[in-house]
N, C-alpha and C positions, 0 to 999 in steps of 0.2 A: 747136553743140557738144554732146556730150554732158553728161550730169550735170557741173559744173563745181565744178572742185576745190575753190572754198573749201565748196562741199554736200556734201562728202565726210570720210570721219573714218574716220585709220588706225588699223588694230587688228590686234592677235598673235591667230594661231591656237594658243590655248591649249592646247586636248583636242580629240581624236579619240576619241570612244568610238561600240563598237557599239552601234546601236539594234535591228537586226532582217537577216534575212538581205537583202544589197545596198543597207541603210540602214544609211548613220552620222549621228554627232549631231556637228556641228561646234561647240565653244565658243570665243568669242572676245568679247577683252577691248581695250579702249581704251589705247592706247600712252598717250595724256596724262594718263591715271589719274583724268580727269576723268568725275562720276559721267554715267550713260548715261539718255538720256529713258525713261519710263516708257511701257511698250506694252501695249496690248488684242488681245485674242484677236480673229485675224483680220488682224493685220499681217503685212507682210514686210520685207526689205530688198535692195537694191541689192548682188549684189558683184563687183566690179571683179576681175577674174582676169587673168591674162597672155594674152598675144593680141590681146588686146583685146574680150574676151568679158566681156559684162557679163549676169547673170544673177539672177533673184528667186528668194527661199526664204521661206520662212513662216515667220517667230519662233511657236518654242513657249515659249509665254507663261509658261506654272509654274515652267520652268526659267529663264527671264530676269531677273535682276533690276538694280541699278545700276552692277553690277560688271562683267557680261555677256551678253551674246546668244546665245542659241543655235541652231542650225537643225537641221534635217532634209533629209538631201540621197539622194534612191535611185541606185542608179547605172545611166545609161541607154545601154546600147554603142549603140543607133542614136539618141541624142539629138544636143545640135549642139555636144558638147565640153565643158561647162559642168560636168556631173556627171563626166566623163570624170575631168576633171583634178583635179579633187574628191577624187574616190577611188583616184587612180593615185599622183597628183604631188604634192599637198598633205602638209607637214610640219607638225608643230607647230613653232613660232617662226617661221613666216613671216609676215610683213606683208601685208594683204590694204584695199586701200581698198573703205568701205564707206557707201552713203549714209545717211542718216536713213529712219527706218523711216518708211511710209506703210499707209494702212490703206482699200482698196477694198469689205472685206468684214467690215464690221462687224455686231456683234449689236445688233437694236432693243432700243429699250427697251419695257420692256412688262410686263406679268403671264399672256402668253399662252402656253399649254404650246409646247414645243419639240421637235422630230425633228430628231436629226444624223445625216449619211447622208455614210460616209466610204468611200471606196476606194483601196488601195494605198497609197501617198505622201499621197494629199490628207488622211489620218489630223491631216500638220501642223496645218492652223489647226481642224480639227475639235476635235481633245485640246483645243486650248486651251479653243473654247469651252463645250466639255463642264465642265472644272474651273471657268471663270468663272460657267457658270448655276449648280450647284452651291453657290459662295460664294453667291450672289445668294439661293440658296432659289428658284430658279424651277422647273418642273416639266420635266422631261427627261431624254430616253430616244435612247442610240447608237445605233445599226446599223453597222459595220465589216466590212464585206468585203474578204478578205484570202487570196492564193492558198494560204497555210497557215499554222496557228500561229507557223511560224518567218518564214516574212515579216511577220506584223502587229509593226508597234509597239508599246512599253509591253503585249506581249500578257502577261503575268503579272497586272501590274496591273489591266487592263482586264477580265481574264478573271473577277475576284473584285471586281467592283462591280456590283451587280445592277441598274440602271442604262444596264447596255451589254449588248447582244447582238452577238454574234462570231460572223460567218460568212466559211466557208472555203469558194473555188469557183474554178474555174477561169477564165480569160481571157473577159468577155463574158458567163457564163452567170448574170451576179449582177442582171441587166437589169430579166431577169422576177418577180425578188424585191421589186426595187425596187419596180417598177411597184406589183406587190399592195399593198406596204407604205402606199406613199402612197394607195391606195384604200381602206383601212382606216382612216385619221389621224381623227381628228375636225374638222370644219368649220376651228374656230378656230385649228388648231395650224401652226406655222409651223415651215419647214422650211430650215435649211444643208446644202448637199451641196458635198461638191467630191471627185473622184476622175475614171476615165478618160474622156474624152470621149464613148466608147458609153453610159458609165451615166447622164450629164449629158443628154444628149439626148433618152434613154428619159424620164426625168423632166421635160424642158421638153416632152417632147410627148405627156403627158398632157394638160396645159394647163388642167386641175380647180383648179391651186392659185392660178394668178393671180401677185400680187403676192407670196403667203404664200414661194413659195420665189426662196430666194436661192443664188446658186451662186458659186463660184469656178473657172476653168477656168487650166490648168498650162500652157497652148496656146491659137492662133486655128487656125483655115483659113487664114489668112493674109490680107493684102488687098486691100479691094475697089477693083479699077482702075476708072476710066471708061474707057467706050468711044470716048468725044472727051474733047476738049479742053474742060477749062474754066479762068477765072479766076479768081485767087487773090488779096485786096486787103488791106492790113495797113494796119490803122485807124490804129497810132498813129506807123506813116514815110509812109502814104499809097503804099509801092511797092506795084507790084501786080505779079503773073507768072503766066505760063501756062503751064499745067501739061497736059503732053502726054498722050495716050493712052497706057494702060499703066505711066504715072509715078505715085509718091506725092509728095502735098506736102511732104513732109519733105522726102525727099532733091532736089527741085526750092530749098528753102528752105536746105537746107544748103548745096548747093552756088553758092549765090546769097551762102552769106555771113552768111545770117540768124542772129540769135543767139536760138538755139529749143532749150528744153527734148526731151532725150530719152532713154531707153535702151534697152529690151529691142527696138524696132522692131518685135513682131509682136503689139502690140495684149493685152498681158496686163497690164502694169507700169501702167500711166495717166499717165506722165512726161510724157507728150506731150500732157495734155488742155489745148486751150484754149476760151476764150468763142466762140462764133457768133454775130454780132451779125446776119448779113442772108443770107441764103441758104436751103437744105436740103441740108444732109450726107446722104451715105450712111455709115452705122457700119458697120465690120468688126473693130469690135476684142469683147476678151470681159469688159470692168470692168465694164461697165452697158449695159441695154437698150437699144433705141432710145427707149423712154418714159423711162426717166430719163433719158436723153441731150437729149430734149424738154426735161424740167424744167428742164434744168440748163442747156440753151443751149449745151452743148458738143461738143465731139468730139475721138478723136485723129489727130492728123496725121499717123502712121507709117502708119495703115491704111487711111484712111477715105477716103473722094470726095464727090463734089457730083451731084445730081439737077438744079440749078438750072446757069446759065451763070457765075454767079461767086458767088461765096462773103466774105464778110465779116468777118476773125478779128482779134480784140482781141488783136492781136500790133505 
């Protein structure tokens, strides 16, 4: 099943204000007036929309507190509906179910300076953790590229904290800025990026930083099928099924009946992570590496496959 209703918590679309040209700021508050968990820069949340479209936004952190959440939503006419309906159809006083916020992309901890590297939309969890290093007294410095003043977000604010540099460029050609940028850093400094997929990639294929950079991505490639068949065993009914060429084990698991965590299905959200107790997954989703996916013994089930003949999930 999807995220299941009692994980869920409804809430009135309070305010619609504009953020920037094609970005609004959606606020919204808890119908049961009951106060809302505290978030860090770097969350998002689940929202349930009509259709049956379930989709992730990035709480901006500053503006959140017990009363409300708020997001950042761009509006993307070739996206998959989700910001469509957002900025077409969305009223204030509609009821929207909404999960608990989850957090993929968290800031370490640390005393080590920081580079944030935001583009278009991914501005979301970056603001936040700009203002949270700031509290902290840690040492950190934006980059914001943005197709012009009037599309950046918060650009008034941003413009007049010396702290951030603001660059305006067109589709793509913020690549090569990038790049320099991160060859300038110092050794130690650690970097969050999250914006369009071209600049995300220019940056992991440097491959200088290692561990130091952390990304968040809006989107996968989509994923990765096997080319056969392998076996799929759940440790804790002991059923096992096989999952055909071309299949994912989700929807092999869903339509089996299985009660399995999920939502966004394209490998961004992590609803779907479970334990790997015996096999090797192949990952295609974009929450964490294949090394931390090591670490961590897991994988997601909407995206991912098997290099081995069967697989072993603490399911």
């Amino acid at each position: 099943m999807a995220l299941s209703e009692p994980g869920l918590r409804a809430m009135r679309l309070n305010a619609i204000r504009y953020g920037a040209q094609d970005i609004l700021l959606y606020e919204l508050v808890p119908l049961d007036g009951q106060p809302l968990a505290a978030v860090e820069a770097g969350a998002h949340l689940d929202l349930h929309l009509p259709a049956g479209l379930i989709r992730q936004y990035s709480l901006i952190t500053p503006l959140c507190n017990a009363e409300r959440y708020v997001v950042g939503v761009k509006h993307e006419a070739s996206g998959r509906g989700g910001s469509r309906w957002l900025h077409e159809q969305a009223r204030v006083g509609q009821v929207i179910e909404v999960s608990e916020p989850r957090n993929h992309f968290p800031l370490a901890a640390g005393e080590a300076p920081v580079c944030l590297v935001a583009g278009g939309i991914g501005i979301t969890p970056i603001y936040s953790m700009l203002r949270a290093l700031q509290q902290a007294g840690r040492s950190v410095h934006l980059h914001y590229w943005s197709r012009s003043p009037e599309h950046a977000l918060f650009q008034r604010e941003l413009a007049a904290d010396p702290l951030v540099t603001l660059h305006h460029a067109v589709a793509n050609s913020s690549d090569a800025g990038v790049v320099e940028l991160l060859r300038g850093l110092p050794a130690d400094t650690q970097v969050y990026a999250c914006g369009p997929a071209p600049m995300l990639d220019q940056m992991e294929a440097e491959g200088q930083l290692g561990s130091r950079l952390h990304v968040e991505r809006f989107s996968s490639d989509g994923p990765v099928l096997a080319e056969g068949a392998f076996t799929v065993a759940l440790a804790r009914s002991g059923r096992e099924y096989l999952i055909p060429p071309g299949e994912t084990i989700l929807n092999v698991l869903v339509e089996a009946g299985e009660d399995v965590l999920y939502s966004c299905e394209q490998g961004v959200c992590g609803a779907c992570e479970v334990k790997v107790l015996d096999g090797k997954p192949v990952h295609g989703d974009t929450v964490y590496s294949a090394d931390e996916h090591a670490r961590r013994c897991t994988m997601m089930i909407c995206c991912s496959s098997s290099a081995s003949p069967r697989l072993l999930l603490d399911i």
